[in-house]
C-alpha positions as CSV (number, residue, x, y, z in Angstrom):
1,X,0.0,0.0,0.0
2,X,3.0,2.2,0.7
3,X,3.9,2.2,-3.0
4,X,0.8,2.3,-4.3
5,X,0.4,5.8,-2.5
6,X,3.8,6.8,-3.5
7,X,3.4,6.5,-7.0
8,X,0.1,7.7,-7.1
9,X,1.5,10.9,-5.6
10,X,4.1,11.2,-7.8
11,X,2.1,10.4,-10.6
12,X,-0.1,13.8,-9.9
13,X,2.9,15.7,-8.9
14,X,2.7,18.1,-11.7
15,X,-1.0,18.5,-12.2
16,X,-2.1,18.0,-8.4
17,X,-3.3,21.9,-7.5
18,X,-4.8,22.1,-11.2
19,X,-6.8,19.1,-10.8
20,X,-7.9,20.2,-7.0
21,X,-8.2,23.8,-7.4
22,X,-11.1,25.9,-6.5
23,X,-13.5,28.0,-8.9
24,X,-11.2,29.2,-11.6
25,X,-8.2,27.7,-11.2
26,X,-8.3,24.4,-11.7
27,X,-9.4,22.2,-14.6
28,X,-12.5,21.0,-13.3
29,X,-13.5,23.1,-9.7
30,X,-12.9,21.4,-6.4
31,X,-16.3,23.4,-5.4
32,X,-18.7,21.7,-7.4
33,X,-17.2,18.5,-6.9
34,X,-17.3,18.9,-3.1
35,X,-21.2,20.7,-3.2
36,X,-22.4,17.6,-5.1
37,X,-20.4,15.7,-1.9
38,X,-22.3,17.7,0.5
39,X,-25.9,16.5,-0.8
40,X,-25.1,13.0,-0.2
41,X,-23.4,13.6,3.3
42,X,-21.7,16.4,4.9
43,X,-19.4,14.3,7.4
44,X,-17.1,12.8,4.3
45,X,-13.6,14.0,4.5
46,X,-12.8,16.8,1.4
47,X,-9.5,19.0,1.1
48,X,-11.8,21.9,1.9
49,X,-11.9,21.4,4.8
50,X,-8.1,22.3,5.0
51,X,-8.5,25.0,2.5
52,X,-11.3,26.1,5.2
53,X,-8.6,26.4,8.3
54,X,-5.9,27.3,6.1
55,X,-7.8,30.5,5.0
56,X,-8.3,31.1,9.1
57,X,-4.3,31.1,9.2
58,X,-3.8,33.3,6.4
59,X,-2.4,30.3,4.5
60,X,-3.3,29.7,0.7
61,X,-5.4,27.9,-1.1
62,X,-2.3,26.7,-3.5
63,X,0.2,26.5,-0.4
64,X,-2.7,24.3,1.7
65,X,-3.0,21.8,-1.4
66,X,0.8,21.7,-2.1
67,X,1.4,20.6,1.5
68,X,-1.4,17.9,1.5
69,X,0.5,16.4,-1.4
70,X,4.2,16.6,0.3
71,X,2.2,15.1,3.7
72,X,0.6,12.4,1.7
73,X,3.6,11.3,0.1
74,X,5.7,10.8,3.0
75,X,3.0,8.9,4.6
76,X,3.5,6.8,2.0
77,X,7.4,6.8,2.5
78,X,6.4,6.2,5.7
79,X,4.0,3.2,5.1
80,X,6.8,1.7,2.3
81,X,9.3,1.3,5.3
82,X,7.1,0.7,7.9
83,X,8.1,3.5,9.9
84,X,5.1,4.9,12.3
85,X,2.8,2.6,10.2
86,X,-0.3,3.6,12.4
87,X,-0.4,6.9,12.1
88,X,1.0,7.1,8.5
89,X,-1.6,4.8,7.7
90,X,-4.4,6.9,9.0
91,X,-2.9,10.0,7.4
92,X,-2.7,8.5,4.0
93,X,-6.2,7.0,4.5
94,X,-7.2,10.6,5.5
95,X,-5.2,12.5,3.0
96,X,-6.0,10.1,-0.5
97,X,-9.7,9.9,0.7
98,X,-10.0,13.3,0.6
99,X,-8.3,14.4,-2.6
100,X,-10.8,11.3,-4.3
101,X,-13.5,13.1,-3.1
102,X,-12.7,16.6,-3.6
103,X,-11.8,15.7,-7.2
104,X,-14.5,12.9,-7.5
105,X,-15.5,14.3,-11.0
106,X,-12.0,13.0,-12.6
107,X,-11.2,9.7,-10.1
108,X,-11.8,6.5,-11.0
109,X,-12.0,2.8,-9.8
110,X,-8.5,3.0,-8.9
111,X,-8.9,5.9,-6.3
112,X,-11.7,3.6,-5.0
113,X,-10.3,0.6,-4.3
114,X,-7.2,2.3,-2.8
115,X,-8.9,4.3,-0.6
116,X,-10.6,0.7,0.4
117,X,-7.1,-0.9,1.0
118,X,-5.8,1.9,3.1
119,X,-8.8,1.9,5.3
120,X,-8.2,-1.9,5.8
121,X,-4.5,-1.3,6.4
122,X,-5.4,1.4,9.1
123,X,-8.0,-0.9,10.9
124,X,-5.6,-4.3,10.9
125,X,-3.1,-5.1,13.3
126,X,0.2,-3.2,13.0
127,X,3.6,-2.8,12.7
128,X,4.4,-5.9,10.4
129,X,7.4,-8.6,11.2
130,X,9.1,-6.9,8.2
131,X,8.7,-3.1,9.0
132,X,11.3,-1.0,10.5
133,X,8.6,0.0,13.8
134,X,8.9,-3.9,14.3
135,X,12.8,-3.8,14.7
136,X,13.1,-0.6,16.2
137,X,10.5,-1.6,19.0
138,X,10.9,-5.0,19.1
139,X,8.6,-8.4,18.8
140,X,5.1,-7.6,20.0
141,X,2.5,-10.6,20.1
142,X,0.0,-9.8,17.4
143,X,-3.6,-10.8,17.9
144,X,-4.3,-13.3,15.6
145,X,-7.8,-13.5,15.8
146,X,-7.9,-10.0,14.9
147,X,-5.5,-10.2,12.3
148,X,-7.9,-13.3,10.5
149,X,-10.7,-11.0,11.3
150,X,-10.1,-8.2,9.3
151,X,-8.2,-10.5,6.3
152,X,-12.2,-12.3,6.4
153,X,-13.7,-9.3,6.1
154,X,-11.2,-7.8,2.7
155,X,-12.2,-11.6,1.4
156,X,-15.5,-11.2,1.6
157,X,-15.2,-7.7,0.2
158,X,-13.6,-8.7,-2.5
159,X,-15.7,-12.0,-3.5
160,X,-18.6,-9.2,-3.6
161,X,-16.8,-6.6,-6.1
162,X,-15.5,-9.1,-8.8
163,X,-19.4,-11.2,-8.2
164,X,-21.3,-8.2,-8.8
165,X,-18.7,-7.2,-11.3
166,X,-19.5,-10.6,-13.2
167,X,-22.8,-10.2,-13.2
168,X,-22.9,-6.5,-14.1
169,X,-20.6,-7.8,-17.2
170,X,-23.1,-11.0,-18.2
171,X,-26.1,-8.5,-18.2
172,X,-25.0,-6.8,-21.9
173,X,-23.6,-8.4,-24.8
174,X,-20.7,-5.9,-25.0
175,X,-18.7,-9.2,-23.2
176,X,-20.2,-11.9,-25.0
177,X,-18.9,-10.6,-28.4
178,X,-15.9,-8.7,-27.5
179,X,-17.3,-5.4,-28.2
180,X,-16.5,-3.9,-24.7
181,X,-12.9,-5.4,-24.8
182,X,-12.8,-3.6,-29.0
183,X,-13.9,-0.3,-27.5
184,X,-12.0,0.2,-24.3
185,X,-8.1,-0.9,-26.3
186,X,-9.6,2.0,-28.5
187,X,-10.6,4.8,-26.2
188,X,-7.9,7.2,-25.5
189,X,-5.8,7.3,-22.9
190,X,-5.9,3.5,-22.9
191,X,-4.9,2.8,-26.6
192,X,-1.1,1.9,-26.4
193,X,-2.0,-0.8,-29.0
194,X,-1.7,0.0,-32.4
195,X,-5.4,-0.9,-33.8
196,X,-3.6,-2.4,-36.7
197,X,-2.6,-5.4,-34.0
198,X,-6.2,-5.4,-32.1
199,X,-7.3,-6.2,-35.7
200,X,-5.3,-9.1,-36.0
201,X,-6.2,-10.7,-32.9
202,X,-10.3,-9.5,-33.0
203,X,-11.2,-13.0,-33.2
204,X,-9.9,-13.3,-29.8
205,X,-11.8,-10.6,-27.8
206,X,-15.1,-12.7,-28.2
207,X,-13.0,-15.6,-26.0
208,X,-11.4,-13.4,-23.6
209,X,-14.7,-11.4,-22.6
210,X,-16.6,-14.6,-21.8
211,X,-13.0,-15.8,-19.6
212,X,-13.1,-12.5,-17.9
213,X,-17.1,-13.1,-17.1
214,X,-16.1,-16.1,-16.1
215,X,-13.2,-15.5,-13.6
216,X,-15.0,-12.6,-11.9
217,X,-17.8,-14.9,-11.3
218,X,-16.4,-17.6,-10.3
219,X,-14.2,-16.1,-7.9
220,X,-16.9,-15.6,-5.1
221,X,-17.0,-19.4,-5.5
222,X,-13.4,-20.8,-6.4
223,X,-10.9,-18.7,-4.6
224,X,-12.0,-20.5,-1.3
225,X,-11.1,-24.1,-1.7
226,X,-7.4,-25.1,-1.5
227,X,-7.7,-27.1,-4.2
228,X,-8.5,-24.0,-7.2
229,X,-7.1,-20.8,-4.9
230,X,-4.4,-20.8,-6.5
231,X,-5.3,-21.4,-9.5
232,X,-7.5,-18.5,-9.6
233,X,-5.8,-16.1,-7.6
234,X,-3.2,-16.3,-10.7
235,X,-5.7,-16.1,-13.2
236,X,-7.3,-12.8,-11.6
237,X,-3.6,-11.5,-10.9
238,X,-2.5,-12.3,-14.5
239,X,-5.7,-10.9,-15.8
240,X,-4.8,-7.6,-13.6
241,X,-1.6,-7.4,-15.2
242,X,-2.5,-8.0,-18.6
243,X,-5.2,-4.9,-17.8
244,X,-1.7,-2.4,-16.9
245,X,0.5,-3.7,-20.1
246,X,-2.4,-3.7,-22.7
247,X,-4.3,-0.3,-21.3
248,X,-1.4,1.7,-19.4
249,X,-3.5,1.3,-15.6
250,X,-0.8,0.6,-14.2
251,X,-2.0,2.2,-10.7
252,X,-5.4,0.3,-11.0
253,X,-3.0,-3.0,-11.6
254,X,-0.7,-2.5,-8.7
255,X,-3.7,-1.9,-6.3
256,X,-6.1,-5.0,-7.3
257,X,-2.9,-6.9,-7.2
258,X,-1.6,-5.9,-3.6
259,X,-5.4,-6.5,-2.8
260,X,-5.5,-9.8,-3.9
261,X,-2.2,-11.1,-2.3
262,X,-3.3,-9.6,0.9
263,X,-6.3,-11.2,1.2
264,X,-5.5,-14.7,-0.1
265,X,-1.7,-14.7,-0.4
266,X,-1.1,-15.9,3.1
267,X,-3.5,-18.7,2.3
268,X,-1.2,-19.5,-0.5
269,X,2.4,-18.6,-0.4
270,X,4.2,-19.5,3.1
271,X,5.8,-16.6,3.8
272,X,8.6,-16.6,6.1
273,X,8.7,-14.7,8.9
274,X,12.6,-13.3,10.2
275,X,13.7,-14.9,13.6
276,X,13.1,-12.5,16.7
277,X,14.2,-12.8,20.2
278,X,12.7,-14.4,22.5
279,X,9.8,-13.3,24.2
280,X,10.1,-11.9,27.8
281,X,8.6,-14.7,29.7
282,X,11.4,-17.2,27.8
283,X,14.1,-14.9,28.8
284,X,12.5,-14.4,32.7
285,X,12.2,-18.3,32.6
């Protein structure tokens, strides 16, 4: 998740007060985005509500939103090396929730589902055996009833979004004959793939759609037994990958991926965890 926020606040670096600018300065207004927010609830977090103190301090709106970036992207530093991982966590949860709904009118799935894993992250037990809080602090016992809690709860989560997703995909025939597959290759920003090659393999997009109906369906069903988990945890992750080399989402990849592993990667791959010191009542005994 650390990453994930990294690059996606390097990736805005350059257009990150244009895109979240108030009325007149940006390319689509922060205001309207955040007044159609306010009709459905009032209580979400919005960077105007920092653009609202900052104006009390005498601070800018440019110098508020520049700040929020810098802050979110060393949370994510932070979250990468495991250093203060709750507090970065909520920060970055805080931070990326905001700027997804202050600039809701030009986020996508992508923002969603990251804003989904950071709120998991900032929930779940923390530091991890890997992070440098861990090291620095030394071995704490870890609940691991809460730990399987909150990995339940992604799993279900997730069996929902790609179920529904299925479904919502078997409803038209845009995925029976390829169509939807033809059109979005096509659709600027995503066409990195000269249409002279999608024309060569159009006799494939028919086969793919139905696979992709297929896998997202059957993943509420198949990714629990032992027997077809891993099977289909590297069908979904290959099918995310081929999704950032054949469009260019590479953020919307990275997140579905880390997703994925953290919520049926421990069930799959046995990790190792590095050798601690004993625990206290060892060493009093």
């Amino acid at each position: 998740m650390g990453l994930q926020v990294v690059l996606y606040t390097l990736s805005l670096s350059k257009d990150w007060n244009y895109l979240l600018a108030g009325t007149g300065r940006g390319l689509i207004s922060r205001n309207l985005s955040e007044a159609i927010l306010s009709l459905e609830s009032a209580l979400v977090p919005r960077l105007g509500w920092l653009v609202a103190v900052g104006a009390r301090l005498g601070v800018g709106e440019e110098t508020i939103l520049s700040t929020a970036w810098f802050c979110l992207l060393c949370a994510g530093c932070f979250l990468l090396a495991g250093f203060l991982c709750r507090p970065a966590a909520i920060v970055a949860w805080f931070l990326h929730l905001s700027a997804v709904k202050s600039g809701d009118l030009v986020s996508y799935g992508m923002d969603n589902f990251t804003t989904i894993g950071l709120f998991y992250l900032m929930l779940s037990p923390l530091p991890d055996h890997y992070s440098l809080d861990w090291r620095w602090r030394g071995p704490r016992a870890q609940d691991r009833q809460l730990l399987g809690f909150f990995r339940r709860v992604l799993q279900i989560h997730l069996c929902l979004i790609y179920f529904m997703g299925g479904i919502a995909k078997c409803l038209g025939s845009g995925w029976w004959d390829g169509s939807n597959l033809w059109r979005a290759l096509l659709r600027p920003p995503f066409n990195i793939i000269a249409p002279e090659i999608l024309i060569k393999w159009k006799y494939v997009f028919p086969v793919a759609g139905i696979v992709i109906c297929l896998l997202e369906i059957g993943y509420a069903f198949l990714i629990w037994p032992k027997r077809t988990r891993l099977i289909w945890l590297v069908c979904i992750l290959g099918m995310h990958i081929a999704v950032g080399l054949t469009m260019g989402m590479y953020l919307f990849s990275l997140i579905m991926i880390v997703l994925n592993l953290a919520a049926f990667g421990p069930g799959v791959v046995k990790w190792q965890k590095p050798k601690v010191a004993r625990s206290a009542q060892e060493a009093a005994a």
